[in-house]
Every structure is written in structure tokens, then in C-alpha cells.
PAPA-928092 format. One line per 10 residues: number of its first residue (from 1); their letters; for each residue x, y, z of C-alpha. Coordinates in steps of 0.05 Angstrom, whole numbers, plus 5000, padded with zeros to 4 digits. Example, Ala and Ser with C-alpha at 12.3 -4.5 7.8 and 13.67 -1.06 7.14 Angstrom:
BEGIN
1) as) 5246/4910/5156 | 5273/4979/5143
***
This chain:
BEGIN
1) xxxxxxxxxx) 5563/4607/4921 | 5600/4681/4917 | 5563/4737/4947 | 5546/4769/4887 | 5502/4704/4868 | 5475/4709/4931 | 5457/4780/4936 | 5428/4774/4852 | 5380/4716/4872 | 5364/4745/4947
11) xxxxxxxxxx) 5352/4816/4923 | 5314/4785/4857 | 5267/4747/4908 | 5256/4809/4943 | 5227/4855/4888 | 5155/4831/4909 | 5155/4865/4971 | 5115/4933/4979 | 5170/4982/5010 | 5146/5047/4985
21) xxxxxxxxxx) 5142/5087/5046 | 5175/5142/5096 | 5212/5125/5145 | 5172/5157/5201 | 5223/5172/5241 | 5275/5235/5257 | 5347/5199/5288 | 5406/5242/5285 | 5477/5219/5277 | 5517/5208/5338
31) xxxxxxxxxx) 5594/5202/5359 | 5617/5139/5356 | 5559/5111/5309 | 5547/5100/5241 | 5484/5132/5204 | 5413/5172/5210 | 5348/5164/5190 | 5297/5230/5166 | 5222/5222/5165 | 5221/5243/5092
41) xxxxxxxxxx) 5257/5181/5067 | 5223/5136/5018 | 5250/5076/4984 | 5264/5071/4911 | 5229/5144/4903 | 5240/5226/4907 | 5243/5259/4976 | 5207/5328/4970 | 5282/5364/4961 | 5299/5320/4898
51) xxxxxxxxxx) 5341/5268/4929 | 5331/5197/4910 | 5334/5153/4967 | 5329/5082/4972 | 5333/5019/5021 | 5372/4942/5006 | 5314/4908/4993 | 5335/4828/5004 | 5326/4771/5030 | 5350/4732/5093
61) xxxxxxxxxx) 5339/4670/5056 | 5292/4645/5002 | 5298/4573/5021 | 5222/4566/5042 | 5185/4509/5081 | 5121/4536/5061 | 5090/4529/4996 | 5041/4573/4988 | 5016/4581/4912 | 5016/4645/4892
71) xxxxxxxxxx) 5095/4653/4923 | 5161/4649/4877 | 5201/4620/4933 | 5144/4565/4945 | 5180/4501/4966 | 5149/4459/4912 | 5188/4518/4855 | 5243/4502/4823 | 5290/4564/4836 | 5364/4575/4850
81) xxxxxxxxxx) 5371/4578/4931 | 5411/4620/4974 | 5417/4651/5044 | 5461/4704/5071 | 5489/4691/5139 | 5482/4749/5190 | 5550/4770/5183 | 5550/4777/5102 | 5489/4801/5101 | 5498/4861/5160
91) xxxxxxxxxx) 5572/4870/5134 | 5552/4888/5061 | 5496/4935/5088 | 5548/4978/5117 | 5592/4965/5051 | 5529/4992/5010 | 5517/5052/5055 | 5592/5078/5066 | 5588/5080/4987 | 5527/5116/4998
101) xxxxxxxxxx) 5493/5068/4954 | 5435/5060/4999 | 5399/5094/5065 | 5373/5035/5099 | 5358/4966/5103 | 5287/4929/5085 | 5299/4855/5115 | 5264/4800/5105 | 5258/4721/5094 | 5227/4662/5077
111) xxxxxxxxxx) 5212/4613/5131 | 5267/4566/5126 | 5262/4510/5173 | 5211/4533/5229 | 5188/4607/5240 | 5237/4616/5294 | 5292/4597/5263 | 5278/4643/5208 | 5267/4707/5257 | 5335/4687/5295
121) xxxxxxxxxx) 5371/4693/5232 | 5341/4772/5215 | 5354/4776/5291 | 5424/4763/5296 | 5439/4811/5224 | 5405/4865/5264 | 5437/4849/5327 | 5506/4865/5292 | 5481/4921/5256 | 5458/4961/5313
131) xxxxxxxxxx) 5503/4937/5376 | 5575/4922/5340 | 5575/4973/5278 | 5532/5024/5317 | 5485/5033/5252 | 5426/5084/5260 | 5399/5079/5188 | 5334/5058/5181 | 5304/4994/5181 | 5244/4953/5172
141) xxxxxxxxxx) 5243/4896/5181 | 5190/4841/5166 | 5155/4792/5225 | 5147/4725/5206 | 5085/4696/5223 | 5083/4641/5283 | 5145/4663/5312 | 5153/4664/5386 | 5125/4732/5419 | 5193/4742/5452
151) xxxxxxxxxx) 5227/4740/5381 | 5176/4785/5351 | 5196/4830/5419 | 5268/4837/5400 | 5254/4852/5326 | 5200/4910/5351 | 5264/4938/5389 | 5325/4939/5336 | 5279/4949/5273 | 5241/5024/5254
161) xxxxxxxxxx) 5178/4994/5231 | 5158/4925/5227 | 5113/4892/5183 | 5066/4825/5177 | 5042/4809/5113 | 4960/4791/5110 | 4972/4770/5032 | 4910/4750/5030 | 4842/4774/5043 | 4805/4723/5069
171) xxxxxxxxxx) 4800/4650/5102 | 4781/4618/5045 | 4838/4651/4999 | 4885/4623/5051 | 4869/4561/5060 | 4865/4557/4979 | 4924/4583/4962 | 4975/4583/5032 | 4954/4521/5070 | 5014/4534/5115
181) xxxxxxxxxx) 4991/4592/5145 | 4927/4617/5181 | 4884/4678/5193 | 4909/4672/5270 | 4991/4660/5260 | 4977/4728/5211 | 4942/4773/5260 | 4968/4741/5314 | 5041/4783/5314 | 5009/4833/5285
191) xxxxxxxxxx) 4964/4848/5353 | 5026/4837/5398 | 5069/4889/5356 | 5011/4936/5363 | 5005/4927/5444 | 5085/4930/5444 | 5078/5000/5402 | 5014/5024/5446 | 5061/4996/5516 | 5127/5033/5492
201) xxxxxxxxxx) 5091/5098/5479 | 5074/5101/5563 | 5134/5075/5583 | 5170/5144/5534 | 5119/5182/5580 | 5146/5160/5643 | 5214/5145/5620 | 5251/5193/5567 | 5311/5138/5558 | 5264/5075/5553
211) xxxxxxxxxx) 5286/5040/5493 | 5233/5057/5432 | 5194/4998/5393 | 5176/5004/5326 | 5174/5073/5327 | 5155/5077/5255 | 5090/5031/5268 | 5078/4978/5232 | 5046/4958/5166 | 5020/4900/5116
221) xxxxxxxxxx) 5012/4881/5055 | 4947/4848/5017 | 4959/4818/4941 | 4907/4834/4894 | 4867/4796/4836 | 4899/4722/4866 | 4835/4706/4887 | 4752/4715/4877 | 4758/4771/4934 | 4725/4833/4917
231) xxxxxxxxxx) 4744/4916/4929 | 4681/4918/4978 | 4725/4850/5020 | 4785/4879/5011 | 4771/4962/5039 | 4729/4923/5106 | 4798/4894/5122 | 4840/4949/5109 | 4784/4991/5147 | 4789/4942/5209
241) xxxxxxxxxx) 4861/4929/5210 | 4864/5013/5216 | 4825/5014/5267 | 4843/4946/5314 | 4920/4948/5299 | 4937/5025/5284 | 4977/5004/5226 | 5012/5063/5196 | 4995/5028/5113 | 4966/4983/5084
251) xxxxxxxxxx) 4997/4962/5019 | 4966/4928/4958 | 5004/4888/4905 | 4974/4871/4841 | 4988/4798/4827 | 5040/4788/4781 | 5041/4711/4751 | 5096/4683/4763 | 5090/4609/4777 | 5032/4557/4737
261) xxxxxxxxxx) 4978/4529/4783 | 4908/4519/4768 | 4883/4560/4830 | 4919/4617/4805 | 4907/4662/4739 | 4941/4638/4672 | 5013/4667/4672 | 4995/4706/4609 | 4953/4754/4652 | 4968/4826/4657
271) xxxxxxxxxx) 4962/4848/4732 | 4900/4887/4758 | 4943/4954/4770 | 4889/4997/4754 | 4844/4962/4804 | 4908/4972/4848 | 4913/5047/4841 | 4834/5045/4856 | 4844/5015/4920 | 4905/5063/4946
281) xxxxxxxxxx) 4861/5125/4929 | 4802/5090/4972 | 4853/5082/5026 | 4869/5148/5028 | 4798/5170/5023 | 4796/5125/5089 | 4865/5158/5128 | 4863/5229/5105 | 4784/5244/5084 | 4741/5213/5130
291) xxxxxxxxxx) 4706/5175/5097 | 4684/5095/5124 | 4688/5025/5075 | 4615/5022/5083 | 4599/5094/5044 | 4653/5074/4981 | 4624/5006/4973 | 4571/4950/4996 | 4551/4883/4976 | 4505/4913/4911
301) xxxxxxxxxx) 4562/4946/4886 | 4629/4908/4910 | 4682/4935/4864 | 4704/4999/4841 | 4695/5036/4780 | 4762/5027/4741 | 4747/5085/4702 | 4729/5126/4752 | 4761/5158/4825 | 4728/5132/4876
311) xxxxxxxxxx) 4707/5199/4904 | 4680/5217/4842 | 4639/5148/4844 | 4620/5167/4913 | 4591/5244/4893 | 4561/5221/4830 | 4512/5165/4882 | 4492/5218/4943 | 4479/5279/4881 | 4429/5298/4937
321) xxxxxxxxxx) 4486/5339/4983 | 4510/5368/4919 | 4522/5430/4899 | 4559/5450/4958 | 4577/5519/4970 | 4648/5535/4965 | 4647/5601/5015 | 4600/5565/5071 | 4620/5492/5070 | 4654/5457/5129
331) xxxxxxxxxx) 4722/5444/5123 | 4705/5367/5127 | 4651/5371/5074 | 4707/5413/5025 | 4735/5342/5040 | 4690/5304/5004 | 4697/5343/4943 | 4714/5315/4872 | 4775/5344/4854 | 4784/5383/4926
341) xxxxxxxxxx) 4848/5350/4965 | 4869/5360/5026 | 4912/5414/5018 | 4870/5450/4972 | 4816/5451/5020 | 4860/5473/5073 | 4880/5530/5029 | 4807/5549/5018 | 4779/5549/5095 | 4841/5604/5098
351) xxxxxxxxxx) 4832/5644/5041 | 4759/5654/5048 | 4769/5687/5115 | 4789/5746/5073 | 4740/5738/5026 | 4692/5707/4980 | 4722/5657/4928 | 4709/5651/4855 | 4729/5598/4809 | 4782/5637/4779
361) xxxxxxxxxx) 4812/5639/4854 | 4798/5558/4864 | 4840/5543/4808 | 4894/5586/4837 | 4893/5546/4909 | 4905/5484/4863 | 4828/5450/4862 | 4815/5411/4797 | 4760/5447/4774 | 4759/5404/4714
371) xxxxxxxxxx) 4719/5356/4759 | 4702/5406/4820 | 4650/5444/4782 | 4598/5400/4778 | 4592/5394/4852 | 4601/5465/4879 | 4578/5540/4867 | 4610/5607/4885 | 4584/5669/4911 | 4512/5624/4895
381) xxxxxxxxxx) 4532/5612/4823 | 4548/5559/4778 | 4597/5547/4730 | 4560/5554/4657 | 4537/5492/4628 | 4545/5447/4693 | 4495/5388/4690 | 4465/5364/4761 | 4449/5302/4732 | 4494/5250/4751
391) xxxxxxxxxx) 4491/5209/4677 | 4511/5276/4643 | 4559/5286/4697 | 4586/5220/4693 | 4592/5224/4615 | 4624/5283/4623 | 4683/5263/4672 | 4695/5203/4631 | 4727/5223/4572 | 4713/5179/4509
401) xxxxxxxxxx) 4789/5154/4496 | 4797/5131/4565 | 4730/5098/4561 | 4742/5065/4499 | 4825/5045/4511 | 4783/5017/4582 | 4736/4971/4547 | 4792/4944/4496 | 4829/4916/4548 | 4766/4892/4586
411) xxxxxxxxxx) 4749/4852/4517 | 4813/4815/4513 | 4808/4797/4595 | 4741/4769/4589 | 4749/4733/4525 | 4697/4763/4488 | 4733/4743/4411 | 4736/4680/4430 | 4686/4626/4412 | 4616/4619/4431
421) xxxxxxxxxx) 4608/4697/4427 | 4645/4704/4361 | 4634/4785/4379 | 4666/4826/4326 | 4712/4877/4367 | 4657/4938/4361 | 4615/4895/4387 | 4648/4882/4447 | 4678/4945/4462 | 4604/4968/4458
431) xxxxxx) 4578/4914/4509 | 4632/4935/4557 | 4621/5004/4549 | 4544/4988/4563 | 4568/4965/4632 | 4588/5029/4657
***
């Protein structure tokens, strides 16, 4: 096999791998070596000066010992293998980026053979990246789970940011749908990557030349609508892995069917991205706003709104701390307003030290008000017309084409034409809708 097959199947088998984030890290160019990594680089996206930048996503190998259901590579699918040797592999990374094709370098591999054998291999292309072409581009690299600790040391200390993939968020979903692997061989590498990070920071401390590990952090990934899990599951273990680990993101995947198995939904299935985009705002509602799993969700109501933010869902339940007043309010209860970011509210608790702030001057410092003015007053005064109640408030933020586009697609997932219902499709929109 040439190694353009290789790198169209290994870069093809890649594609399900969350990689959308910065860098992290600031590393000038120096004599004698090749490359530089910014914090504002992002793979396969737009840095905040225009520039697109973007990372060789690929494979090691896709020639898997595992066969864990939901995965493409699974060693029970029938696929076209392949795997790149270190040498090809490192040697067309520096190909791509003297073309300036690419940035950086997002490694990682299915477990061919053992675990070990598998982290050797990324080992060794890193090894010749760093030491014998001198590379300083960024990497991340991913830790395969139940490799030896001393492996996962050596990947901490030529990679950027590493990563362990949770896929899954529970026991049961594993041992459903990836028999091979366990809770423990997860969060196993991902505890000794965090003590390596935590360890590396005192040594920098005491040592200004100590070699730096992972000094982007370290993330995971979690796929979504695989299995029975709910939101209120999912957020407690993105909550706890932020606060036992110090992971720098936690990504979520919509499942996208791609191979038949009766544990796993029909291949006809449209992925859950909505419930997807609900989840990242939550997350950032958990890193950036302060707020804790338990107050967006509990075991009454376990999944989000798809229809609506989950702030908004959030406001439109505690009505009781509402309105808030816009000239008065802590900064970290400006936080917690619908359609008030974290920018905008910085702008706010410095503008009002020169002043009292209207609506017309909200708008300016770039708060929604479309949403906002339900929840606050200015100067003591509301904007016209702006119920309390949260039903008319809720009616009002939800606008009736989004609602109704909503149900549509909620009556073709749950199978509501289809026999014994026999539900004519007004009929079913308008049960859906009555769920709201």
C-alpha cells in the first residue's frame, strides 16, 4: 500500500475525533529547529486575526484489537487496514508543514496488538519529530488506555496536550457497548497525566529549565445519544472530571451511525447535535459562569430543554431572584443572566462606575436584550410589556417556527405516524409541542 492509501484511510478513520481546540501554549521558533506553536491556534477553525489554522488529524494505525460497538475501526468491521510507520508518518508531517499545509499534529491510534505496543508506535513518531527534525509545532497527542505509566510519562513530555477518551458515560454503557475496556484503564492515565501536570508545575518553580509536561493540559471526549445515559449523567461527569483531573475540555460527540448492531441506534438516525450544542453551553455555564451540575439539572428533570439555553431554562425555574437590577447587581449574579455573557457583564461592572445604565446603553455593551429583559430592570424600571411570569416568558423566548420545525423532527424520531398511533401529523406536532 502507497502512502496516499494510507494517509486517505488513516486520516478518514480519524475524522471522529474532537480536536476543536487552542493550543494553549506560546513556543517561539528557535535556531536550529523547525516550527512554533501560538495559544490562539485552533484546528480546522478561524484564529481571532482571520487565519485558518489547522492540525493532521490521523491515525497511527486503525488495525484495532478491540471491538468496541459503537467504533468504525472495531475488529469485528470489515474496513480497509493500514498503519503508518513512525518514520512515514513523522516525515510527511514535516512535508505537510514546510508546504504550510498544516500547524500541528493531532496523533492518535487504535490499539493494535496490546496497549503498549500501540503507545510505542505514537512514541517513536514523536520521538523523531521532536529530537531528529527539531519540530516545535504543536501536538496532541492521544493516551491509550492501559498503557504502562512510564509510556504514558514519555508521551506527557514530547506531546502539548494529551488526551484520554471516557467515550462513554457510565459502567454499564461500557461494559454494553466496549467490553475491552473499563472505567479504571479510562481514568486510570487520566489521574497519572493529571499528577504528572500538577508534579511538573513545582518542579518549573524550582527549576526554570525542567522539561514541561503536557503543558497544554489534558482533555476527553464523551459520545452522545449511544446509549440510555441522560444530560443530568452526563454534566455530573464532566462536573467531576473538572474538578478531580483539571482537564482543560471536555468534548462531546454526537453519535454518528456508522456500523449495524442491535445495541446501537438504527443507522438511519440523524445524530442528537442539538442535544450536543445543549451540553457545550452547560459546560461553559460550568467553566466560565459558576454555576454547579446540580443547579442545571437533577433526577426530576434529567435532560435539557432542546429548545431552549440552558441558562434561560435555569432563570425561567428560580423566577424568585429575578428581576435583578442591572446598576446594583454583583458581577457574579450579572453572570447568571439570560442573554448577559461574560464579556458583556464585564463591560457593565465598568461602565456603571461612571454611571447609571439604561437599556439603550446594554444593547450597546453587546447584552441580548431580546432575552435579558425579562430578568432585569434599569434605573428601577422595566422594559414595557415584560411578563414576570415564567409561562409567558417562556412562550415568549420560544418563537413559534423554532417550536414547531422542533416538534416535526421530534415526530419522525419517536415514530409517532407509524402504527398503533396512526396520529395525523397536526396531531403529533401538537402532542410534542404539549411537552414543552
Amino acid at each position: 500500500m502507497d502512502l496516499m492509501d494510507k494517509l486517505t484511510i488513516l486520516t478518514d478513520a480519524a475524522k471522529y475525533d474532537a480536536a476543536c481546540t487552542s493550543s494553549g501554549i506560546d513556543r517561539t521558533g528557535k535556531p536550529g529547529r523547525l516550527g512554533s506553536a501560538a495559544a490562539c491556534g485552533i484546528c480546522h477553525t478561524f484564529t481571532a486575526d482571520g487565519r485558518c489554522v489547522s492540525l493532521l488529524k490521523v491515525l497511527q494505525s486503525n488495525v484495532c484489537a478491540y471491538d468496541c460497538r459503537y467504533c468504525v475501526n472495531r475488529r469485528s468491521n470489515q474496513i480497509r487496514r493500514a498503519a503508518f510507520s513512525p518514520r512515514e508518518l513523522a516525515d510527511l508531517t514535516i512535508q505537510f508543514y514546510r508546504r504550510n499545509y498544516i500547524e500541528g499534529l493531532f496523533l492518535s491510534s487504535a490499539v493494535s496488538g496490546t496497549p503498549d505496543n500501540a503507545c510505542e508506535q505514537m512514541l517513536e513518531t514523536l520521538n523523531i519529530l521532536r529530537r531528529e527534525y527539531g519540530f516545535g509545532g504543536y501536538i496532541h497527542a492521544k493516551a491509550i488506555p492501559g498503557a504502562d505509566d512510564r509510556l504514558l510519562q514519555r508521551l506527557g513530555l514530547l506531546a502539548d496536550r494529551v488526551s484520554v477518551n471516557i467515550e462513554l458515560p457510565s459502567q454499564q454503557s461500557l461494559r454494553l457497548l466496549a467490553p475491552d475496556k473499563t472505567r479504571e484503564s479510562i481514568l486510570g492515565p487520566m489521574k497519572r497525566m493529571a499528577e504528572g501536570i500538577a508534579e511538573n508545575k513545582t518542579d518549573l518553580v524550582r527549576y526554570r529549565s525542567a522539561p514541561k509536561f503536557a503543558p497544554a493540559g489534558q482533555s476527553t471526549q464523551m459520545i452522545i445519544g449511544a446509549t440510555p445515559d441522560t444530560d443530568y449523567q452526563i454534566l455530573n461527569l464532566t462536573a467531576g472530571l473538572y474538578k478531580k483531573y483539571q482537564l482543560k475540555r471536555v468534548f462531546f460527540s454526537a453519535y454518528l451511525p456508522v456500523v449495524e448492531d442491535s445495541r446501537l441506534p438504527a443507522l438511519d438516525t440523524a445524530p442528537p447535535l442539538l442535544r450536543e450544542h445543549r451540553l457545550y453551553q452547560a459546560d461553559w455555564l460550568l467553566r466560565f459562569y459558576g454555576f454547579d451540575a446540580s443547579e442545571l439539572l437533577d433526577e426530576n428533570q434529567p435532560n435539557f430543554n432542546p429548545l431552549l439555553d440552558p441558562k434561560c431554562c435555569w432563570a425561567l425555574r428560580h423566577m424568585d431572584q429575578f428581576p435583578v437590577e442591572i446598576n446594583q447587581a454583583p458581577y457574579e449574579i450579572l453572570l447568571r443572566i439570560p442573554g448577559v455573557g461574560v464579556r458583556s457583564a464585564r463591560r457593565i461592572a465598568t461602565a456603571r462606575r461612571a454611571g447609571s445604565l439604561g437599556f439603550g446603553d446594554l444593547k450597546k455593551l453587546g447584552v441580548v436584550l431580546k432575552r435579558a429583559k425579562y430578568f432585569i430592570t434599569c434605573r428601577g424600571k422595566r422594559t414595557p410589556g415584560a411578563a414576570l411570569e415564567p409561562d409567558l416568558v417562556l412562550e415568549a423566548l420560544l418563537s413559534r417556527q423554532a417550536r414547531d420545525r422542533w416538534a416535526e423532527n421530534e415526530c419522525r424520531q419517536l415514530s409517532l405516524f407509524d402504527p398503533p398511533e396512526r396520529l395525523t401529523r397536526e396531531e403529533a406536532r401538537q402532542c410534542v409541542v404539549g411537552q414543552i
